[in-house]
C-alpha positions as CSV (number, residue, x, y, z in Angstrom):
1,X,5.0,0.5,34.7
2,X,8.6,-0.9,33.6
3,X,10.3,2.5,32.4
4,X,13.4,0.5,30.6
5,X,12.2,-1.7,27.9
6,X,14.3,-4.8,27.0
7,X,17.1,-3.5,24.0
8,X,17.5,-7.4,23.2
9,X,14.1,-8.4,21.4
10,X,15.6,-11.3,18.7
11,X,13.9,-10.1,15.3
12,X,12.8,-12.4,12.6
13,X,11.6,-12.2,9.0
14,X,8.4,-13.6,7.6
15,X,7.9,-13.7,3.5
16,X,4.2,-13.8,3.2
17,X,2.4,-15.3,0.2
18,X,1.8,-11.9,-1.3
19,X,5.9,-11.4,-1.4
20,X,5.5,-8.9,1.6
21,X,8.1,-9.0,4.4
22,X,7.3,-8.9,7.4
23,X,10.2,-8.3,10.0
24,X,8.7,-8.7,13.5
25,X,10.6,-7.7,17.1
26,X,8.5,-8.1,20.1
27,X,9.5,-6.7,23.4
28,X,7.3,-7.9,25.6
29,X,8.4,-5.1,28.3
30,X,7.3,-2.4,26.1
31,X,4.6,0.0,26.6
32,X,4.3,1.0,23.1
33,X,4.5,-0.5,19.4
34,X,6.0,0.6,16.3
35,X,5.3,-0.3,13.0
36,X,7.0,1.3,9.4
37,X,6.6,0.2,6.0
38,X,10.4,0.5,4.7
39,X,10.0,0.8,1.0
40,X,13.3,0.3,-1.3
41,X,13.2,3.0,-4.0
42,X,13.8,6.8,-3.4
43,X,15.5,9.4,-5.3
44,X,18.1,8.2,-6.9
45,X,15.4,5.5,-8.6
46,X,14.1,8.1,-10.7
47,X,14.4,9.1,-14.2
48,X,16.2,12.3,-14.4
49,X,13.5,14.4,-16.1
50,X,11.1,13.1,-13.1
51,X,13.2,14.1,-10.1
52,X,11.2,14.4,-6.6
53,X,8.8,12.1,-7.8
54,X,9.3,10.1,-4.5
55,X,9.0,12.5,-2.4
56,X,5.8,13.7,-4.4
57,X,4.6,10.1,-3.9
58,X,5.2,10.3,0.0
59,X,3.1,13.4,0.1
60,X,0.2,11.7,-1.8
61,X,0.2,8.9,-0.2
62,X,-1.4,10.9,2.9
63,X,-4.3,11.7,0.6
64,X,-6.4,8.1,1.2
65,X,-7.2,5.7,-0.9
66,X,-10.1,4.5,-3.4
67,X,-12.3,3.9,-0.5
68,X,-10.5,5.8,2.2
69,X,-10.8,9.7,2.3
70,X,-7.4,11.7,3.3
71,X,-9.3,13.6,6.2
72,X,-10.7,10.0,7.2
73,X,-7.0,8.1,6.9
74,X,-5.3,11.5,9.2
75,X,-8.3,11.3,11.7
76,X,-7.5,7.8,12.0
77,X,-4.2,8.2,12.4
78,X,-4.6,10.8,14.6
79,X,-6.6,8.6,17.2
80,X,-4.2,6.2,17.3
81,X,-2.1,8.9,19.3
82,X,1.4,8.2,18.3
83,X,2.9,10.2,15.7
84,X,2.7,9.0,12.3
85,X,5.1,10.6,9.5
86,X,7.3,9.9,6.4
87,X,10.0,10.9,5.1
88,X,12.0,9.6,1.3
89,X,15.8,9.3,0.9
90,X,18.9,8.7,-1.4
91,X,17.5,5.2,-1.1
92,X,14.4,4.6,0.8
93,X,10.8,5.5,1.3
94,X,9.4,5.0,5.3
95,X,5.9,5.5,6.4
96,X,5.9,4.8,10.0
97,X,3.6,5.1,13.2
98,X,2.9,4.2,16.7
99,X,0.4,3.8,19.4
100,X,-0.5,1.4,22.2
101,X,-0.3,-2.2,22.1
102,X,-4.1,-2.7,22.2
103,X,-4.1,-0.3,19.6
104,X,-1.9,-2.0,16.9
105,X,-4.5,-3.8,14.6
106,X,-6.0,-0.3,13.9
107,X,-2.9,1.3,13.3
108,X,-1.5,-1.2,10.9
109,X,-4.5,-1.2,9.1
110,X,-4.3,2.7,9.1
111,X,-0.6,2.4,8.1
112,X,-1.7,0.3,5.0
113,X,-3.9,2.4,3.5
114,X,-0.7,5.0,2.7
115,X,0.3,1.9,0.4
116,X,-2.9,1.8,-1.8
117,X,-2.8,5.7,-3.0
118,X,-5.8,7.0,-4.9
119,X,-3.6,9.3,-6.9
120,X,-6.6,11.5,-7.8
121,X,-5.8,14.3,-9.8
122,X,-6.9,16.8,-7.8
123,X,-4.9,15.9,-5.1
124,X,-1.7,16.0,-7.2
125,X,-2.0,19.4,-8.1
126,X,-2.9,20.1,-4.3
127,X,0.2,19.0,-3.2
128,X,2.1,19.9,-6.2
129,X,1.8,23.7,-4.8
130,X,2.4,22.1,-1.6
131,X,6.1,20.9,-2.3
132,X,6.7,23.9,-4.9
133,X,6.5,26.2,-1.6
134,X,9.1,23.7,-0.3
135,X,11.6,24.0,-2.4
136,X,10.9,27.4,-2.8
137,X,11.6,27.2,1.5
138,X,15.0,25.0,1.0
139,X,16.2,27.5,-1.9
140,X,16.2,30.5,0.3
141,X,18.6,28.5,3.0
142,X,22.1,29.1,2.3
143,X,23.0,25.5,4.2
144,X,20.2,23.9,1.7
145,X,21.4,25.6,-1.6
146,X,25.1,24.5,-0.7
147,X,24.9,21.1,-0.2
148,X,22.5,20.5,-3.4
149,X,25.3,22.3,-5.1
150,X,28.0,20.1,-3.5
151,X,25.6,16.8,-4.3
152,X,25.6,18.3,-7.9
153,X,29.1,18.6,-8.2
154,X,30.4,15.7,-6.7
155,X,27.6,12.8,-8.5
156,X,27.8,14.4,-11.7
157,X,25.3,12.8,-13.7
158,X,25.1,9.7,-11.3
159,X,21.4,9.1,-10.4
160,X,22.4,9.4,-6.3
161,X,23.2,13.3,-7.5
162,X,19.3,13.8,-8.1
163,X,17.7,15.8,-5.1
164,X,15.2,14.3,-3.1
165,X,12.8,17.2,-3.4
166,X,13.2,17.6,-6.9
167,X,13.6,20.7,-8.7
168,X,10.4,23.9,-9.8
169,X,10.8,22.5,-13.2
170,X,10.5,18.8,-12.8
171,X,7.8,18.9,-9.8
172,X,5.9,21.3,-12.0
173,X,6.2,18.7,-15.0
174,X,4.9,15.4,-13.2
175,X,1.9,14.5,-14.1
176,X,-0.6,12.3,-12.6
177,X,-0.3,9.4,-15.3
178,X,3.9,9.8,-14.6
179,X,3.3,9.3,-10.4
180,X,1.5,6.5,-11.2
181,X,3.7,4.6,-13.5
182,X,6.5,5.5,-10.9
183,X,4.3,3.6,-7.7
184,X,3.7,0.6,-10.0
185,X,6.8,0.1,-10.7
186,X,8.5,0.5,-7.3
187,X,5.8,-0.3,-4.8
188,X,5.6,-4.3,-6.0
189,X,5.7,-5.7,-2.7
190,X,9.1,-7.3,-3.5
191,X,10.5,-3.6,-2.3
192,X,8.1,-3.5,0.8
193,X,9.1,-4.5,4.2
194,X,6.4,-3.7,7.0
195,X,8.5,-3.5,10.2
196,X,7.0,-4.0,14.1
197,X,8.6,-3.5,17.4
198,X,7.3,-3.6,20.8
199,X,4.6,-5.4,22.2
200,X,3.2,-7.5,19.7
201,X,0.4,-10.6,18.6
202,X,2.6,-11.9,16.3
203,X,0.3,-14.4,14.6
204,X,-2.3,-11.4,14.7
205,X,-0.2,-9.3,12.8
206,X,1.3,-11.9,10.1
207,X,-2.4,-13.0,9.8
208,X,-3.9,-8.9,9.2
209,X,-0.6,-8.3,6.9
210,X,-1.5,-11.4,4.4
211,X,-4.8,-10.3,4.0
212,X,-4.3,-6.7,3.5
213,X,-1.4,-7.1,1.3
214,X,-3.4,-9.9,-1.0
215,X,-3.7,-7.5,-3.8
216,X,-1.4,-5.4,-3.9
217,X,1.3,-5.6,-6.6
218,X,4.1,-8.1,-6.6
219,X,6.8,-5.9,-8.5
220,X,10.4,-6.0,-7.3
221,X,13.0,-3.4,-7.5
222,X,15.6,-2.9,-10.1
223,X,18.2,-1.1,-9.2
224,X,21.0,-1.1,-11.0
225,X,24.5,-0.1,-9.2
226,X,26.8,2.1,-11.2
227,X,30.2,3.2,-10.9
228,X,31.5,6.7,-9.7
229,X,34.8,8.4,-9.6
230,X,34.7,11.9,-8.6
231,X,37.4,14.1,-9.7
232,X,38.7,17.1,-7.1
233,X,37.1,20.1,-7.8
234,X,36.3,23.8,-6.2
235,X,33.0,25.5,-7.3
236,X,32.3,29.2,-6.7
237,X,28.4,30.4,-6.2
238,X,29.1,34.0,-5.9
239,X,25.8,35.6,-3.8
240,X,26.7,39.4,-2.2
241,X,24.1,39.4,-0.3
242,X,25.2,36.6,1.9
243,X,26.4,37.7,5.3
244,X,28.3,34.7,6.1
245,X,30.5,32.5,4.1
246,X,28.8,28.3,3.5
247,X,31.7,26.2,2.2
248,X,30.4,22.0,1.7
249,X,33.8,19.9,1.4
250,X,32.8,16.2,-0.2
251,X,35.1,12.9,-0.5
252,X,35.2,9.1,-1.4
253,X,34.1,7.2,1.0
254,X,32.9,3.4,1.5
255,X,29.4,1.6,0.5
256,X,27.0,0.2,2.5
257,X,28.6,-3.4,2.2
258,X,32.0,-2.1,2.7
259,X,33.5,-4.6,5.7
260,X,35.1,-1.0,7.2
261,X,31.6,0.7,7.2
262,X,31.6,0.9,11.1
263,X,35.5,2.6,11.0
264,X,34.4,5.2,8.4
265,X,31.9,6.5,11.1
266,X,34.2,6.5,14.0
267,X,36.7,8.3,11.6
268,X,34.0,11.3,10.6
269,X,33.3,11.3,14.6
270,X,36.8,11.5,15.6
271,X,37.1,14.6,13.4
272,X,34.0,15.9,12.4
273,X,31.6,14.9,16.3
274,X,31.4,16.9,19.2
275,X,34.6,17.6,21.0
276,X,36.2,16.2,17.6
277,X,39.2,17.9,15.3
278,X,37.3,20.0,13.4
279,X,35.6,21.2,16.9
280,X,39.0,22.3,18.4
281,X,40.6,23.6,15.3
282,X,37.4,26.2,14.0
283,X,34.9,26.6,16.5
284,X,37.0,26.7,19.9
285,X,38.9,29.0,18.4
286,X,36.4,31.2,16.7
287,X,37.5,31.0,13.4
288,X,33.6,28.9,12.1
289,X,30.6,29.2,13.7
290,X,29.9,26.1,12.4
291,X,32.4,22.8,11.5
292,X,31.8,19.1,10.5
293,X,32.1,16.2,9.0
294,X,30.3,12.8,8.6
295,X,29.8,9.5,6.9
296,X,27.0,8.5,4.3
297,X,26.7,5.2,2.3
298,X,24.8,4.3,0.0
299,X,24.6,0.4,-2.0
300,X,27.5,1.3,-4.1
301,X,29.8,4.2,-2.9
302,X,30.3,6.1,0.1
303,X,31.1,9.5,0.8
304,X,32.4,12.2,3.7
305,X,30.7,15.5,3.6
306,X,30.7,18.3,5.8
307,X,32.0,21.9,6.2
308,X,31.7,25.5,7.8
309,X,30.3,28.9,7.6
310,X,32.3,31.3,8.7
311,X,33.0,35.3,7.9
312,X,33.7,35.6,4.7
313,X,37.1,37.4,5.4
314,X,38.3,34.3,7.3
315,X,37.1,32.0,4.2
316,X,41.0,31.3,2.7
317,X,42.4,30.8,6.5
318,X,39.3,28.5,7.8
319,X,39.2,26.7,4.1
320,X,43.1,25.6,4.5
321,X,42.6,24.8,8.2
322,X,39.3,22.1,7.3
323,X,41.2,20.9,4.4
324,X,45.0,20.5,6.7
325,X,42.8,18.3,9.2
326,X,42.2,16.1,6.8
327,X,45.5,15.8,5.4
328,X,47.3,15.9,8.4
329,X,44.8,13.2,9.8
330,X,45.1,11.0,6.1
331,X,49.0,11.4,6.5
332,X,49.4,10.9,10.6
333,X,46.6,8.7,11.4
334,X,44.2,8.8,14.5
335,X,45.3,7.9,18.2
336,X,44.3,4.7,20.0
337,X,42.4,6.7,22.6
338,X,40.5,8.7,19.8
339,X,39.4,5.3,18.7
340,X,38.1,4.2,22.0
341,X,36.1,7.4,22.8
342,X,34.4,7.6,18.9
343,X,33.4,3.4,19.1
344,X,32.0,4.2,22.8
345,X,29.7,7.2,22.0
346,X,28.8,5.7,18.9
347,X,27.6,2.2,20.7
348,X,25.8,4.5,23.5
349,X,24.0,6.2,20.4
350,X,23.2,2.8,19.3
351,X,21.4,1.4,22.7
352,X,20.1,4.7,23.4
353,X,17.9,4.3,20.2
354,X,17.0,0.7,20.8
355,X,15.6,1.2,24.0
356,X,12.0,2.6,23.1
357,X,10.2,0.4,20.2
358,X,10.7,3.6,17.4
359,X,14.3,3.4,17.7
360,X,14.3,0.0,17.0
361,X,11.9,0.0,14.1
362,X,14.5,2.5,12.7
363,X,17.1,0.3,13.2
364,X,15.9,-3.0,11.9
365,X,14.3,-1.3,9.2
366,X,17.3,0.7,7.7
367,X,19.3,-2.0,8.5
368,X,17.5,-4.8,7.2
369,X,16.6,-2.6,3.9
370,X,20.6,-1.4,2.9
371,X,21.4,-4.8,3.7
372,X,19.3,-7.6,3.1
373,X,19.5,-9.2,6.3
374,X,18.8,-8.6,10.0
375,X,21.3,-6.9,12.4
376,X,20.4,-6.9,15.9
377,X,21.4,-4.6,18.8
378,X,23.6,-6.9,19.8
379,X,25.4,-6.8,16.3
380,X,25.0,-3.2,15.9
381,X,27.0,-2.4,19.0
382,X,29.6,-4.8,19.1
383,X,31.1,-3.7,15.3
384,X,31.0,-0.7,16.1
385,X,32.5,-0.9,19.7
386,X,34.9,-3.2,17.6
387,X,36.7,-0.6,15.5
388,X,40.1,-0.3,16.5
389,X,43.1,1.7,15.2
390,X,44.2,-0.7,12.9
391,X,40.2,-0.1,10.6
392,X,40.5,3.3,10.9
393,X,44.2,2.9,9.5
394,X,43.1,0.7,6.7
395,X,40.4,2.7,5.6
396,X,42.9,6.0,6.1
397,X,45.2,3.8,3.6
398,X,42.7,4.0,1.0
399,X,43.3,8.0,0.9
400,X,40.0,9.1,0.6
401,X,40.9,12.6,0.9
402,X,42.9,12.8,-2.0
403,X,40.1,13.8,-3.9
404,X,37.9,16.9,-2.2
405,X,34.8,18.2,-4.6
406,X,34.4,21.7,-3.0
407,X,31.4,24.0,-3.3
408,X,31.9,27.6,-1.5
409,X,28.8,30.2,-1.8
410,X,29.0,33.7,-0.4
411,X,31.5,36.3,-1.2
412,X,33.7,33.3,-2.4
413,X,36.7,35.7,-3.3
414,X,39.2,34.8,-0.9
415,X,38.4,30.7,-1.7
416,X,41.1,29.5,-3.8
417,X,41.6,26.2,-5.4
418,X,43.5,23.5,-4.1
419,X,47.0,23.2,-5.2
């Protein structure tokens, strides 16, 4: 058996007559195939009052169909013998699989049951406990209750502030009638894009993907983009009975689109990676137990976010230290051999998840969703093994660290506010 699967598989789009998309990579090398269905909508879709719906959405959709059981659709799933799972986003909804290549006609009919929920009633209040216990889980993890406090702060009353989960009191207010306006509106299949890699029948797949898609509803997203500027802030959650000190540090950073994308994350690897700034100024030292920093974007903004926990005694000392790298690094810049080995271990990243057919189907599928277009391997690793000093100088002229939303929780008394 070949153990290294071609990383080079050209993808291509197909619009069916149903308004599904179907992007198709076949890797005629692999062992395996992947498929997803990447879905555009996740939480920041959502009216406010209906937070987590979703993610409530994404659990359901696990419980069949009109004429599919959920103990028959898992045992089906389950045969296949890949690992099947979901997960919902900022942005995005993905229900993905895989299995053997003889096996792929089963799984993608499998997979497409998840998009033709029963909703029943009964399961909704099943799985309403089911998430409750969740949050209930997330709310009693200091790093959790931070950084949806940092979110909060920093988006304000911009829908990519709501949290994915949702909150007790919006979960416990969704009804049935409310999850199902919510998938007819944002499961059209002009937000669906089913997503294979691998070994693939191509014309077998397009063929099974227009008929089982035939019916299903030809809504579009709407999404509309809106403005954000975040003001610098430092928020307090005193909790005594915290042992160690969580601080979340937020800024500005670049959208999706943004032609400086790639140097924003060789910038948060630089300072924020393994072996990076942040590394040798709080954790080599033994000042944090824990130090970092990283890029998200989204269609419209960007931001930086990281932080530390550290003893709550250090908390003044180890808050000016995170916030002086990013001043010093805003005001001096990076070096050109910082630049080389951030690009580099970010393009090794890159291959290393395109050489099995799931790390493709990631790829293409996030890819092809934030952007609207392919990007291939090839693409992927050359703009990012592109960056050189001169981006990350461009995007450091923008100053996005003139603006720090800060959220400490703990015995917060030795945090002070920026000057």
């Amino acid at each position: 058996m070949n153990s290294q699967p071609s990383v080079s598989a050209a993808p291509a789009v197909h619009t069916l007559s149903s308004g599904l998309r179907v992007l198709l990579a076949h890797d005629p090398l692999a062992q395996t195939v992947a498929m997803g269905y990447f879905v555009q909508t996740g939480a920041r879709d959502e009216r406010r009052a209906e937070m987590g719906a979703s993610h409530f959405l994404e659990h359901l959709m696990f419980k069949g169909s009109e004429h599919v059981s959920g103990t028959e659709l898992n045992m089906r799933l389950d045969a296949l013998g890949g690992h099947a799972n979901a997960f919902t986003s900022d942005e995005a909804t993905v229900y993905h699989a895989a299995s053997l290549p003889e096996q792929a006609p089963e799984l993608l009919a499998a997979l497409s049951v998840l998009l033709e929920p029963a909703l029943r009633p009964e399961d909704v209040e099943m799985e309403r406990g089911v998430i409750l216990e969740e949050i209930a889980m997330y709310d009693d993890q200091p790093e959790s209750r931070v950084f949806d406090a940092l979110r909060a702060a920093y988006w304000n009353d911009h829908p990519l502030g709501h949290q994915v989960l949702g909150t007790a009191q919006t979960v416990a207010a969704l009804t049935p009638d409310a999850l199902r306006q919510n998938f007819t509106e944002r499961y059209g299949t002009g937000a669906v894009t089913l997503v294979a890699t691998g070994q693939l029948d191509e014309a077998a797949l397009l063929a099974q993907a227009e008929t089982l898609s035939a019916h299903w509803p030809r809504t579009a997203p709407t999404r509309t983009p809106r403005p954000h500027t975040p003001a610098p802030a430092l928020h307090r959650l005193t909790d005594d009975t915290l042992g160690r000190l969580h601080v979340a540090v937020c800024s500005p950073g670049v959208p999706v689109t943004h032609p400086l994308r790639e140097a924003a994350a060789v910038l948060s690897e630089i300072v924020g990676g393994e072996n990076g700034r942040l590394y040798w100024a709080l954790l080599d030292t033994g000042l944090a137990d824990s130090a970092d920093l990283s890029h998200a974007e989204y269609s419209e903004a960007g931001v930086f976010e990281g932080g530390f926990s550290c003893d709550p005694e250090r908390g003044a000392e180890v808050l000016a230290l995170y916030r002086d790298a990013l001043v010093t690094l805003q005001r001096d810049g990076v070096t050109p051999a910082e630049v080389r080995r951030a690009a580099r271990k970010l393009a090794v990243s890159t291959l290393l998840r395109a050489e099995t057919p799931q790390g493709q189907l990631f790829g293409f599928g996030m890819e092809y969703l934030a952007l609207g277009r392919l990007v291939t391997v090839e693409e992927a690793v050359e703009r990012v093994a592109g960056v050189t000093p001169g981006d990350v100088q461009a995007l450091l002229d923008l100053r996005p660290f003139d603006v720090q939303v800060t959220v400490a929780l703990g015995r917060t008394d030795a945090v002070q506010p920026l000057d």
